[in-house]
BATOR-325042 format. One record per atom (N, C-alpha, C): residue in three letters; x negated, y negated, z negated. Coordinates in pm, whole numbers, padded with zeros to 5 digits, always signed. Example, Ala and Ser with C-alpha at 12.3 -4.5 7.8 and 13.67 -1.06 7.14 Angstrom:
<sites>
Ala-01319+00569-00780
Ala-01230+00450-00780
Ala-01320+00330-00780
Ser-01285+00225-00708
Ser-01367+00106-00714
Ser-01290-00003-00787
</sites>
This chain:
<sites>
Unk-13049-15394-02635
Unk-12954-15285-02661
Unk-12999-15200-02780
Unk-13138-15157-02780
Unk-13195-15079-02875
Unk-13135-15179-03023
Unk-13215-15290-03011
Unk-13186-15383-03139
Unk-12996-15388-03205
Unk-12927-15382-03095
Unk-12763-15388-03142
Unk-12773-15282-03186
Unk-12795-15112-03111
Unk-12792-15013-03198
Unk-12806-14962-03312
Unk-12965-15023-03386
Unk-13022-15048-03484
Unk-12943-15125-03585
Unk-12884-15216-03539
Unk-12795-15314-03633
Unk-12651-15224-03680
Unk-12607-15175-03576
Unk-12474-15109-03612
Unk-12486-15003-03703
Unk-12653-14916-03691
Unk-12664-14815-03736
Unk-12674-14884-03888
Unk-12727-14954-03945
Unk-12756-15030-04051
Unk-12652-15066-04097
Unk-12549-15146-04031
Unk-12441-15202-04106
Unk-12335-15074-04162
Unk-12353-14979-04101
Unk-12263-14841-04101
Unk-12327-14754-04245
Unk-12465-14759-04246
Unk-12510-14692-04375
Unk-12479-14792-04489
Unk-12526-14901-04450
Unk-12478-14979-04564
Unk-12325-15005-04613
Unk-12192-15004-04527
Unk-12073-15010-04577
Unk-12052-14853-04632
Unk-12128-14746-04594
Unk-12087-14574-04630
Unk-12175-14624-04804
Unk-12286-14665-04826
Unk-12351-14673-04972
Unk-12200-14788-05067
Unk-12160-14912-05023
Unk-12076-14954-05067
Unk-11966-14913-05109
Unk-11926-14832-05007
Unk-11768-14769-05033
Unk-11799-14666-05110
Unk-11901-14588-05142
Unk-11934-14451-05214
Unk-12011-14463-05320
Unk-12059-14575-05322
Unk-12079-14644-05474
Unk-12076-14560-05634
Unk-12108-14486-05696
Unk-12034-14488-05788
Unk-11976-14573-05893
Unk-11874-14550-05927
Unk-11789-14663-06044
Unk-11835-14690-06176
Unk-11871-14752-06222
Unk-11941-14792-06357
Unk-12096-14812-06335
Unk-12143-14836-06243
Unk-12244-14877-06190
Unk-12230-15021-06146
Unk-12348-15076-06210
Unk-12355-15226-06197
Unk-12506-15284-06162
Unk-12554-15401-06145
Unk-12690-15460-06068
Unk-12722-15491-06181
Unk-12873-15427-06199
Unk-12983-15483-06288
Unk-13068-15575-06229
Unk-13137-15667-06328
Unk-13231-15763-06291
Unk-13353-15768-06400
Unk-13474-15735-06377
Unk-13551-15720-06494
Unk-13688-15817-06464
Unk-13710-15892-06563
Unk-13746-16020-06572
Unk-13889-16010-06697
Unk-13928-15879-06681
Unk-14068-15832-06783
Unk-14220-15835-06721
Unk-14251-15934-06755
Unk-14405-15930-06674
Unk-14547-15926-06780
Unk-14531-15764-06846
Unk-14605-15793-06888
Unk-14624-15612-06932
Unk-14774-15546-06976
Unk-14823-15436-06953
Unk-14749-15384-07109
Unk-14714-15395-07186
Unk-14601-15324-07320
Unk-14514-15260-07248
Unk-14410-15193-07352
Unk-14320-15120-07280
Unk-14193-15196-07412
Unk-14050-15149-07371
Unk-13949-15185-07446
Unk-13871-15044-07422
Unk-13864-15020-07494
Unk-13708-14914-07528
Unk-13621-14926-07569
Unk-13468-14932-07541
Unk-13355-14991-07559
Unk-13256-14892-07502
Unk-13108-14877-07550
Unk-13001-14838-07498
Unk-12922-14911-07417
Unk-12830-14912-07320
Unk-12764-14972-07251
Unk-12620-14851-07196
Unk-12496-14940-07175
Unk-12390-14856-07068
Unk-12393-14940-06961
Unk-12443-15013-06883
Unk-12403-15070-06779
Unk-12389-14982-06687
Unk-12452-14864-06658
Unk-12397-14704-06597
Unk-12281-14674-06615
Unk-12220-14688-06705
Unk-12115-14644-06749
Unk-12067-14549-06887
Unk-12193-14496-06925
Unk-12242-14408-07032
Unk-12340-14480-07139
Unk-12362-14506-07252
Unk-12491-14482-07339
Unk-12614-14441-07299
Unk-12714-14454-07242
Unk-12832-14388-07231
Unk-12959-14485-07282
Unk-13048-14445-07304
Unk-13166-14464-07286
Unk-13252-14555-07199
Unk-13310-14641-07179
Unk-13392-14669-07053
Unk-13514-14730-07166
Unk-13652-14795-07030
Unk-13738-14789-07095
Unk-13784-14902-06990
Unk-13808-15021-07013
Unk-13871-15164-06937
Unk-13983-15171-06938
Unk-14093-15141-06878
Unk-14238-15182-06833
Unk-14231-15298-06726
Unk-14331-15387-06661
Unk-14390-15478-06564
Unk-14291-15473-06469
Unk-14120-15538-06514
Unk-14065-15562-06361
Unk-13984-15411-06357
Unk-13989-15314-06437
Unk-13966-15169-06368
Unk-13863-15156-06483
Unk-13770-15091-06424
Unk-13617-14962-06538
Unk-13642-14844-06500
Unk-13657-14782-06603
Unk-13641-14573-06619
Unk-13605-14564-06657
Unk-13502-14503-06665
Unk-13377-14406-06709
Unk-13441-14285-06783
Unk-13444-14280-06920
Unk-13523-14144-07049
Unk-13406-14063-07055
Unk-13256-14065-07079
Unk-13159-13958-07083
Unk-13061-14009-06992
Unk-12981-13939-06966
Unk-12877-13903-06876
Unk-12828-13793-06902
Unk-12725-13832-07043
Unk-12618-13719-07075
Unk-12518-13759-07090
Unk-12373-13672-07036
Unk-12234-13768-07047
Unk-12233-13823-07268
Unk-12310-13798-07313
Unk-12262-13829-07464
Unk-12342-13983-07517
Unk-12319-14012-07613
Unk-12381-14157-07590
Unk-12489-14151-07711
Unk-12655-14187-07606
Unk-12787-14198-07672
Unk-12813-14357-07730
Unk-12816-14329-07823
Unk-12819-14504-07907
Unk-12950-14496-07964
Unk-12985-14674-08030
Unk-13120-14662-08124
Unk-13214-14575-08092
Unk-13292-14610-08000
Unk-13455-14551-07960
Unk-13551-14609-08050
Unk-13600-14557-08111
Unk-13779-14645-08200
Unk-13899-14548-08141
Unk-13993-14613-08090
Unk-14080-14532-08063
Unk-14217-14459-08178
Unk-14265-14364-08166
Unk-14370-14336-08262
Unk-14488-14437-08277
Unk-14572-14418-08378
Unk-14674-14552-08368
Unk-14759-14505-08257
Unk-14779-14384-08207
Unk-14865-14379-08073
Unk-14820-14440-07932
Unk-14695-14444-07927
Unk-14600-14439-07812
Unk-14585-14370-07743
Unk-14613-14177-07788
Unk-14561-14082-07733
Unk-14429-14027-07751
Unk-14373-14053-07828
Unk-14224-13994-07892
Unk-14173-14119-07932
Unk-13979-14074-07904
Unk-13911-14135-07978
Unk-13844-14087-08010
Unk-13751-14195-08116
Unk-13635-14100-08237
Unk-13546-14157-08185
Unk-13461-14088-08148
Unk-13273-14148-08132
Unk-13156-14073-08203
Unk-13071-14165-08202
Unk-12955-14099-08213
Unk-12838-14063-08117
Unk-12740-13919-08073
Unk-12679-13912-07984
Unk-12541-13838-08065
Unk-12420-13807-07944
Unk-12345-13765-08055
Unk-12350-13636-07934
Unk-12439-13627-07831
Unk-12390-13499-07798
Unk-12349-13366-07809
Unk-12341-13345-07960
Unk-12385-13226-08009
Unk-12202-13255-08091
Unk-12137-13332-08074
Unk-12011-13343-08150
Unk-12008-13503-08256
Unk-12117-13483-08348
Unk-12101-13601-08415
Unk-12248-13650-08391
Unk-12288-13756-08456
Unk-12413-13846-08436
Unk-12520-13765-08480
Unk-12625-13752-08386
Unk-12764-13610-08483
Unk-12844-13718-08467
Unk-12946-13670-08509
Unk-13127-13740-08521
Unk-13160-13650-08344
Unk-13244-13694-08236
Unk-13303-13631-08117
Unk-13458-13689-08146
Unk-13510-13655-08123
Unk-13658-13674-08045
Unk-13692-13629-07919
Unk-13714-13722-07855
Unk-13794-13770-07687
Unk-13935-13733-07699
Unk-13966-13657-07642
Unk-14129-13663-07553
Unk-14144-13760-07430
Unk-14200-13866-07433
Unk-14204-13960-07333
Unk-14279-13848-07164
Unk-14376-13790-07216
Unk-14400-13730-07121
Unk-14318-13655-07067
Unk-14331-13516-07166
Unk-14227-13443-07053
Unk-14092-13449-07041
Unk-14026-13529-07133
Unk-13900-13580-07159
Unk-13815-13507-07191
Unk-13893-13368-07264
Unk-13831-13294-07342
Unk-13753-13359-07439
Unk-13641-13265-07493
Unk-13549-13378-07621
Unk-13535-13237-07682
Unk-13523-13282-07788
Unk-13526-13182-07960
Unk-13459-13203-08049
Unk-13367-13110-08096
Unk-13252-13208-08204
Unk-13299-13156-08290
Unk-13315-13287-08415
Unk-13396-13245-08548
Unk-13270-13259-08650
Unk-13188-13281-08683
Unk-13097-13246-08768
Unk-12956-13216-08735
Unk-12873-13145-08820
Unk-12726-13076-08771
Unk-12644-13129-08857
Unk-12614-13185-08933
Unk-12491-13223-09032
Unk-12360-13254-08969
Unk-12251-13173-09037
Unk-12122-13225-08956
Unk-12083-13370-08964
Unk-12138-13456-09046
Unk-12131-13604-09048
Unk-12229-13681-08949
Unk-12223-13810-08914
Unk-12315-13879-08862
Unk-12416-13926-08909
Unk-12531-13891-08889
Unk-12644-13910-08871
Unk-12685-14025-08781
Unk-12749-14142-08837
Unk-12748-14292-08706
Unk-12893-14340-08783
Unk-12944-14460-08682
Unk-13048-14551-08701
Unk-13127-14485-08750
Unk-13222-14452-08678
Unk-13343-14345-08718
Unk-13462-14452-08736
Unk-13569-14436-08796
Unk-13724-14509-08772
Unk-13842-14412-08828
Unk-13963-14483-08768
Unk-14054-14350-08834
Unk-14142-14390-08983
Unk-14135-14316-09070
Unk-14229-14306-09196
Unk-14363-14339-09196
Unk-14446-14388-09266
Unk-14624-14403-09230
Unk-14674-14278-09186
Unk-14775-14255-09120
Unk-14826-14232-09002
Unk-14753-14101-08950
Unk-14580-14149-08947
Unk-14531-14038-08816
Unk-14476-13908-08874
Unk-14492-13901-09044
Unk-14438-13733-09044
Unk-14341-13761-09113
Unk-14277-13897-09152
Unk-14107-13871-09155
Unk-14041-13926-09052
Unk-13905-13936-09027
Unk-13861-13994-08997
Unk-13708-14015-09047
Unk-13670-14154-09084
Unk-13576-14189-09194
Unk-13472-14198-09120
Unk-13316-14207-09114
Unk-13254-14238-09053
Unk-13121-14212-09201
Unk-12972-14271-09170
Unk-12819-14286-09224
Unk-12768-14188-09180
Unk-12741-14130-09300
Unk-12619-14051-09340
Unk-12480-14123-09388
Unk-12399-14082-09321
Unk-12253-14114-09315
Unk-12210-14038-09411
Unk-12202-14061-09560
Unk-12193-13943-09680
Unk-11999-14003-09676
Unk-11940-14097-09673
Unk-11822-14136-09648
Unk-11730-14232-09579
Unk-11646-14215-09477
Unk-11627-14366-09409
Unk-11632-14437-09471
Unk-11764-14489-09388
Unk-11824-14665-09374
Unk-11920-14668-09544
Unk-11974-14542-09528
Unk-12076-14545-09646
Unk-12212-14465-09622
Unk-12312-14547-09648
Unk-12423-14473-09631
Unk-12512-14464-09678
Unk-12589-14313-09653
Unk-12733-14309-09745
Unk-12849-14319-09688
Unk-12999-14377-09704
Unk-13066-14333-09623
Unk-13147-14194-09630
Unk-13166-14113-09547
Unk-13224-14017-09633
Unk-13392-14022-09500
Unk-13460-13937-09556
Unk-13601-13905-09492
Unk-13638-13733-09494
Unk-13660-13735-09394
Unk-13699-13578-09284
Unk-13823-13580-09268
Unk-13824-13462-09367
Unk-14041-13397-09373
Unk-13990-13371-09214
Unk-14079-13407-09129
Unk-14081-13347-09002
Unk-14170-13192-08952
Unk-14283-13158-09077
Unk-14324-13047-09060
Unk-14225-12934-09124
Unk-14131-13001-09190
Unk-14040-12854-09257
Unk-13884-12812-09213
Unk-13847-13000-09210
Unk-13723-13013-09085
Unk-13619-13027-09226
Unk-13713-13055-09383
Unk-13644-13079-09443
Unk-13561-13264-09519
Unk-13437-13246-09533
Unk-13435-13414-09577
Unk-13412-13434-09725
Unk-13438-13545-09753
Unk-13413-13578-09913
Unk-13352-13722-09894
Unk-13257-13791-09980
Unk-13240-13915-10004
Unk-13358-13999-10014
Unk-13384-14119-09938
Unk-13504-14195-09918
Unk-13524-14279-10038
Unk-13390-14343-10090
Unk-13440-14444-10239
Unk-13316-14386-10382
Unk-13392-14338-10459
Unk-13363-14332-10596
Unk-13353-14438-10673
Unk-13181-14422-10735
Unk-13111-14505-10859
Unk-13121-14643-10769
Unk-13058-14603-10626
Unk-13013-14715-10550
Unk-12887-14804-10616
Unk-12953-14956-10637
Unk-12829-15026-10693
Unk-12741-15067-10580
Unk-12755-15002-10478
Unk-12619-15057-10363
Unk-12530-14984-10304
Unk-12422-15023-10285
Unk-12332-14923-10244
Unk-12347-14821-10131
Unk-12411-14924-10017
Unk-12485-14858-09899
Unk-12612-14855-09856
Unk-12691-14806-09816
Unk-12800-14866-09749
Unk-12838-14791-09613
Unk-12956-14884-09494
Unk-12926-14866-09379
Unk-12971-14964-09321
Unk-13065-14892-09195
Unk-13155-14890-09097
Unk-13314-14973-09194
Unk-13376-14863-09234
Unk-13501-14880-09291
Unk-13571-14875-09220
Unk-13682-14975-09252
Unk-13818-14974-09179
Unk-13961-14966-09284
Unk-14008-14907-09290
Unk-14150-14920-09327
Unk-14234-15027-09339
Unk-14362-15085-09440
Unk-14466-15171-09387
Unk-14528-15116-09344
Unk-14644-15168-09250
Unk-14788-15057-09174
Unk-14852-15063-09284
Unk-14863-15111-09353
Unk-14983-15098-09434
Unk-14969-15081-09598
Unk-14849-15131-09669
Unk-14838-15122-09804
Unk-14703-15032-09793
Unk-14703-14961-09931
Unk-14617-14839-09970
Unk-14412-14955-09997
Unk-14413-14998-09949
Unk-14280-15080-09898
Unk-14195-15071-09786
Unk-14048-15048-09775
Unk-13949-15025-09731
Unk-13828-15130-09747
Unk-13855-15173-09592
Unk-13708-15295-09583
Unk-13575-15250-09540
Unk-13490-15287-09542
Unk-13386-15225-09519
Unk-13267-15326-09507
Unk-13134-15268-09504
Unk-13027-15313-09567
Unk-12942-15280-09601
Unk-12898-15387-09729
Unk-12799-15272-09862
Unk-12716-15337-09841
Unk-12613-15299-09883
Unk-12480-15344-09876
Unk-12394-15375-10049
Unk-12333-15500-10028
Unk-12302-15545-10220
Unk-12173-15556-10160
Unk-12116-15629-10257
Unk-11961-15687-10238
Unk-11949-15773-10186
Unk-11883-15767-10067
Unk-11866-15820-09975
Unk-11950-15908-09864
Unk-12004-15771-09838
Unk-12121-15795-09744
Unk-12240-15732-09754
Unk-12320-15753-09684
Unk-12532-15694-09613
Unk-12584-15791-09657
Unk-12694-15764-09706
Unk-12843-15836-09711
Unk-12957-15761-09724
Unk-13072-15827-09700
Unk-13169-15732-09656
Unk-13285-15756-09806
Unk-13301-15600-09832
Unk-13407-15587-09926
Unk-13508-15548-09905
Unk-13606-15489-10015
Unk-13717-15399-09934
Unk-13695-15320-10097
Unk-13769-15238-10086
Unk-13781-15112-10184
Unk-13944-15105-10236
Unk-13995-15143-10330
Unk-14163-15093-10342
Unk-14175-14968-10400
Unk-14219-14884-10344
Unk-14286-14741-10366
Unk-14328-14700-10513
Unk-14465-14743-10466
Unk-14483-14689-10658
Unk-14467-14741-10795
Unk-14381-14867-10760
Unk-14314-14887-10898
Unk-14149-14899-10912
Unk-14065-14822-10767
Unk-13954-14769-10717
Unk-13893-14934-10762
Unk-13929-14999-10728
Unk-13872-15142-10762
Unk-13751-15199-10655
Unk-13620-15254-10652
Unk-13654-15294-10573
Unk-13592-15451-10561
Unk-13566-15532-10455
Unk-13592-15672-10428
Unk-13502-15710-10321
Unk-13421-15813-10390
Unk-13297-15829-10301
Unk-13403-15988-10197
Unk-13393-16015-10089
Unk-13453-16110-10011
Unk-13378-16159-09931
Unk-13272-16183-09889
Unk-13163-16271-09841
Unk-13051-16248-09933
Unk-12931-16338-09897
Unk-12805-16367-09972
Unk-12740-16237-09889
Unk-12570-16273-09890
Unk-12512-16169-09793
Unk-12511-16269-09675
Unk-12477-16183-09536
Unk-12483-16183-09414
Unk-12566-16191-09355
Unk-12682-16091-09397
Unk-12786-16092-09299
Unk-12806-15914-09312
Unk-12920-15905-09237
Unk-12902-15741-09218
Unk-13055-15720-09086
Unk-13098-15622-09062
Unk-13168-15550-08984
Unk-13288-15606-08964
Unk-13326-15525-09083
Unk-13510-15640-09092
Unk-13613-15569-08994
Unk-13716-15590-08938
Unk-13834-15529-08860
Unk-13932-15596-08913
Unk-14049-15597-08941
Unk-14181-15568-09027
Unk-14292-15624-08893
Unk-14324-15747-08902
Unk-14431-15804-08784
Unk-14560-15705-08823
Unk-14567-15654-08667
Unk-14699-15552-08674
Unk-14824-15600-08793
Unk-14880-15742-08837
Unk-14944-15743-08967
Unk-14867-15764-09073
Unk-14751-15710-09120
Unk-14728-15678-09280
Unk-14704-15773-09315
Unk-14696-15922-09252
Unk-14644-16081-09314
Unk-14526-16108-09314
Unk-14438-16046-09206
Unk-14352-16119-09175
Unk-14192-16030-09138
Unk-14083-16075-09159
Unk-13964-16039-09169
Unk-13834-16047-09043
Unk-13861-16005-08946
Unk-13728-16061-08890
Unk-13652-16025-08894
Unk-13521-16045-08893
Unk-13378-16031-08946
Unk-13257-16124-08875
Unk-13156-16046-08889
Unk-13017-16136-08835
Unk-12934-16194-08955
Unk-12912-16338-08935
Unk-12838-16397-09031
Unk-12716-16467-08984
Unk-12607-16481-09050
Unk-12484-16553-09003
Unk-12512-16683-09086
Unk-12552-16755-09111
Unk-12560-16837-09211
Unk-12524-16969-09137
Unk-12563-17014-09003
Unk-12563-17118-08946
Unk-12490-17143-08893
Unk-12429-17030-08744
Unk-12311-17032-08661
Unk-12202-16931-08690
Unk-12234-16881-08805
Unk-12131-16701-08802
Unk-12153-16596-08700
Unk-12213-16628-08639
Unk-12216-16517-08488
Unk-12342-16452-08500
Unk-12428-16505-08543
Unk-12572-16419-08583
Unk-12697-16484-08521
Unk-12787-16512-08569
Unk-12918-16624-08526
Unk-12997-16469-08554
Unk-13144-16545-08507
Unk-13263-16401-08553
Unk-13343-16505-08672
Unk-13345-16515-08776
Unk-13460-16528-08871
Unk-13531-16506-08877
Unk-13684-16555-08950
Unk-13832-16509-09000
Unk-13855-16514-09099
Unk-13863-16495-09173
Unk-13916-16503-09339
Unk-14032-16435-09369
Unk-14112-16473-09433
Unk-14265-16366-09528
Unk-14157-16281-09597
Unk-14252-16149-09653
Unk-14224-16006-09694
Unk-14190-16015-09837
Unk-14183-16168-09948
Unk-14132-16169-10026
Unk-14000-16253-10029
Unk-13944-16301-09920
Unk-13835-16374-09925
Unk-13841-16538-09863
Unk-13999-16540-09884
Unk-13961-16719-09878
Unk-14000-16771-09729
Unk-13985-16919-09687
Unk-13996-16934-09567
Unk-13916-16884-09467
Unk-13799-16868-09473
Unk-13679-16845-09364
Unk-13661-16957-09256
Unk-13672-16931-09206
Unk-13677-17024-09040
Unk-13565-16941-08929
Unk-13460-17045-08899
Unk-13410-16985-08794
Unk-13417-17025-08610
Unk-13481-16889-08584
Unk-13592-16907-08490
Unk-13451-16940-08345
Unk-13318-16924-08299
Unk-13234-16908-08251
Unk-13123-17038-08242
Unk-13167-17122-08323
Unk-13078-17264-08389
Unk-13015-17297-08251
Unk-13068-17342-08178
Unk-13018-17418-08064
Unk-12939-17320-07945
Unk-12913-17192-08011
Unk-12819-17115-07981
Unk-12688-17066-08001
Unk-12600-17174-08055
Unk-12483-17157-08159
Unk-12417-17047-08111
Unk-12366-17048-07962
Unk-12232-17006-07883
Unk-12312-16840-07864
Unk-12411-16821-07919
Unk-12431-16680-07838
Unk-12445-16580-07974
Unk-12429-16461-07978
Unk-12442-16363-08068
Unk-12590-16341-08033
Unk-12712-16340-08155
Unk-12829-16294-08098
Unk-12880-16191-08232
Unk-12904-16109-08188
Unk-12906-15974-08260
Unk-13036-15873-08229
Unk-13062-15732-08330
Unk-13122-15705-08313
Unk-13288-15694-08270
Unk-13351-15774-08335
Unk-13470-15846-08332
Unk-13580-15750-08385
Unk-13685-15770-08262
Unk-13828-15667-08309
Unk-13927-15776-08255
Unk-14018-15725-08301
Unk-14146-15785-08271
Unk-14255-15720-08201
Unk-14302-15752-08063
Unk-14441-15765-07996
Unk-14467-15684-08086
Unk-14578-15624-07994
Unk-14698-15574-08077
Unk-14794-15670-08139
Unk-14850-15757-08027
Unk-14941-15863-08104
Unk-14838-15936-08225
Unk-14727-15951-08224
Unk-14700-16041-08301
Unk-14631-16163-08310
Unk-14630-16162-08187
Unk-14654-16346-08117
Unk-14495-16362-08069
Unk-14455-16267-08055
Unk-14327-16277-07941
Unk-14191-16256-08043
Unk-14134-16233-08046
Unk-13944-16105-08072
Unk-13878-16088-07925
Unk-13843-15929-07906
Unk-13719-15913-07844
Unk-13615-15898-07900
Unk-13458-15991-07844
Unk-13364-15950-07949
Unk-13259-15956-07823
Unk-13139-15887-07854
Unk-13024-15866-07787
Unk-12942-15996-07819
Unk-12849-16013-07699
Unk-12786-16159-07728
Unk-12672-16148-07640
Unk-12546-16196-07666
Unk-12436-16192-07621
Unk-12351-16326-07646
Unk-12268-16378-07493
Unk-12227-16494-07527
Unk-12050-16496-07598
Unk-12050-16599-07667
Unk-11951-16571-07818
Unk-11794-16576-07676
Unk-11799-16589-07619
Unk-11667-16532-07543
Unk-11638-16445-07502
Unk-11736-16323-07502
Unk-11783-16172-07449
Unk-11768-16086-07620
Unk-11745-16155-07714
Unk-11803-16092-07830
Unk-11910-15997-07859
Unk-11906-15876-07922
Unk-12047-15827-07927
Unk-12023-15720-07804
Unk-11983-15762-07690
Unk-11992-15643-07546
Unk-12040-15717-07432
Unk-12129-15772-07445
Unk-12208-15812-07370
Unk-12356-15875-07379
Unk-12424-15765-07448
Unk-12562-15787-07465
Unk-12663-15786-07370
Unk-12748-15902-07345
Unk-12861-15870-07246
Unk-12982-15871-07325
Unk-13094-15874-07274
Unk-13222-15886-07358
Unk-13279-15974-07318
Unk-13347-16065-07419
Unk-13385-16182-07384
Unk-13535-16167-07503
Unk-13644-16257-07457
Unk-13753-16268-07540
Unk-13796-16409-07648
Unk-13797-16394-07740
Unk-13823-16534-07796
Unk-13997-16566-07816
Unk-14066-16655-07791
Unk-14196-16690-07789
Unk-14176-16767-07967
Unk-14226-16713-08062
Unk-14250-16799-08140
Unk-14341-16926-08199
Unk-14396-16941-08110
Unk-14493-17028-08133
Unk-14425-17180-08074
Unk-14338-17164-07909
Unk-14320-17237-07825
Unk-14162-17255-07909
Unk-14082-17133-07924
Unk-13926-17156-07910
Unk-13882-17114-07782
Unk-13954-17097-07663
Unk-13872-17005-07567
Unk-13814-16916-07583
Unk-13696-16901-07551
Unk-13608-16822-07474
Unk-13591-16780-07335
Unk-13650-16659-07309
Unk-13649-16625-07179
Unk-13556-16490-07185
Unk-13471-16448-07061
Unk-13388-16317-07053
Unk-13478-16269-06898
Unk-13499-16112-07025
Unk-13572-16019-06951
Unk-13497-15955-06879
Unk-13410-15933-06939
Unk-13269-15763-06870
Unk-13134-15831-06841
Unk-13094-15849-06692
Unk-12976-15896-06692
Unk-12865-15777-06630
Unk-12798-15761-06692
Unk-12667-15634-06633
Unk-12540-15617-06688
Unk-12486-15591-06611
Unk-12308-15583-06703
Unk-12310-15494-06851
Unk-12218-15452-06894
Unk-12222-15378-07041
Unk-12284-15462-07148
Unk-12317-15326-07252
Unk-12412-15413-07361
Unk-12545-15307-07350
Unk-12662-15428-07406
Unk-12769-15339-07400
Unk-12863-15392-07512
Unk-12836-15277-07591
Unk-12884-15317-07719
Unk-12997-15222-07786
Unk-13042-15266-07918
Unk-13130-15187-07976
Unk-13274-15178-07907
Unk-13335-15296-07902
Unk-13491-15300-07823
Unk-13609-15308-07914
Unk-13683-15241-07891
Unk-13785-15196-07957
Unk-13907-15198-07846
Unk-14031-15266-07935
Unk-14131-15355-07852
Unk-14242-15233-07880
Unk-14310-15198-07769
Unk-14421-15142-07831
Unk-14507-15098-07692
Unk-14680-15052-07730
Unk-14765-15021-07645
Unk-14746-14894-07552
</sites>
């Protein structure tokens, strides 16, 4: 008798959690076994937010009705830079991982998007929306809260989502020509700069030793592969080939090096249905870490 009681009482909490559910809430599955962390955006909530993947585990970093995109973390892995539009249009935020304080570092009535951080941490670069569907990059002294345009006697119409090398005075990016993205880099002290793919490729990340390039290219299926190339152009390998039917996007690299996380969506979902998946470069595995409804994009690998 005790045991039927027990059962009814159970089946009764559990149909009251079902029916009261909230709506835009969907089942995660996280498939990360390993001591790094990933930071990424997702709506499978129903909203834009934040979360943050360690060993098997999801945390939720914001929870605001406005939508938090593009997390990069600092090179310590105490802070990150995002972008949100809670404030009306797209600003620059910074995260304290600890206390999860958030700080809005710039106000412009235009959008402000794709933030990353400067060598060792006191800029941080992010796009200015100077006109629909045109952009600049600019860079934020972070001790003054002041910005300046990031590349001078830019030969491209746009440019957007820059990254830094760790170690040499170089900046990858992507510019935008006629009719279409490709990804350059910018050299510092001889303001040079260096076109390194054709068009349709775009969003380079910088392998933690300074060798290596990854990037998204349409070149093979139209839908987007992840590439590798060295830091002057040559040696392009597409690391994704045996992936025609899926959109695979947004590509970072391990800390060691060894790995990429990139977002991937299958070509009947178009780009609204991103999960995260890991590529082993050495092997060619493909493994999916993050499985959940929505899209969940913008992952960034770090300690």
């Amino acid at each position: 008798m005790m045991i039927e009681r027990l059962s009814k009482g159970f089946l009764t909490i559990l149909l009251w959690f079902l029916l009261f559910l909230p709506t835009g809430v969907s089942a995660q599955t996280v498939h990360f076994d390993s001591d790094d962390r990933i930071v990424f955006n997702s709506n499978f909530g129903g909203n834009d937010d934040i979360y943050l993947l360690t060993r098997n585990r999801l945390t939720k970093l914001t929870d605001d009705p406005a939508a938090d995109e593009w997390p990069v973390p600092d090179g310590k892995g105490d802070r990150i830079v995002f972008t949100s539009d809670r404030a009306g249009s797209y600003d620059i935020y910074l995260l304290d991982l600890k206390s999860r304080a958030v700080q809005r570092l710039t106000s412009d009535p235009r959008n402000e998007t794709c933030p990353s951080w400067g060598p060792g941490d006191r800029q941080i670069y992010y796009d200015l929306e100077v006109k629909r569907n045109a952009w600049k990059t600019m860079a934020l002294e972070i001790s003054t809260g002041i910005s300046r345009p990031l590349f001078p006697d830019q030969p491209f119409s746009s440019t957007a989502m820059a990254f830094t090398h760790p170690a040499r005075d170089e900046i990858f990016f992507t510019g935008k020509v006629f009719l279409g993205w490709l990804v350059a880099k910018y050299n510092v002290p001889s303001r040079k700069y260096t076109e390194l793919t054709k068009r349709g490729s775009c969003r380079p990340k910088v392998s933690p030793d300074g060798t290596k390039i990854a990037y998204v290219c349409h070149d093979d299926d139209g839908l987007g592969d992840v590439f590798v190339m060295n830091t002057d152009g040559s040696g392009k390998r597409n690391m994704t080939s045996g992936r025609p039917d899926f959109h695979d996007y947004f590509p970072c690299y391990s800390p060691p090096g060894d790995m990429i996380v990139f977002s991937s969506s299958p070509k009947e979902k178009g780009k609204n249905a991103y999960e995260l998946y890991t590529l082993d470069l050495k092997s060619g595995e493909v493994v999916r870490i993050f499985e959940a409804d929505g899209n969940s994009r913008f992952p960034h690998w770090f300690r």
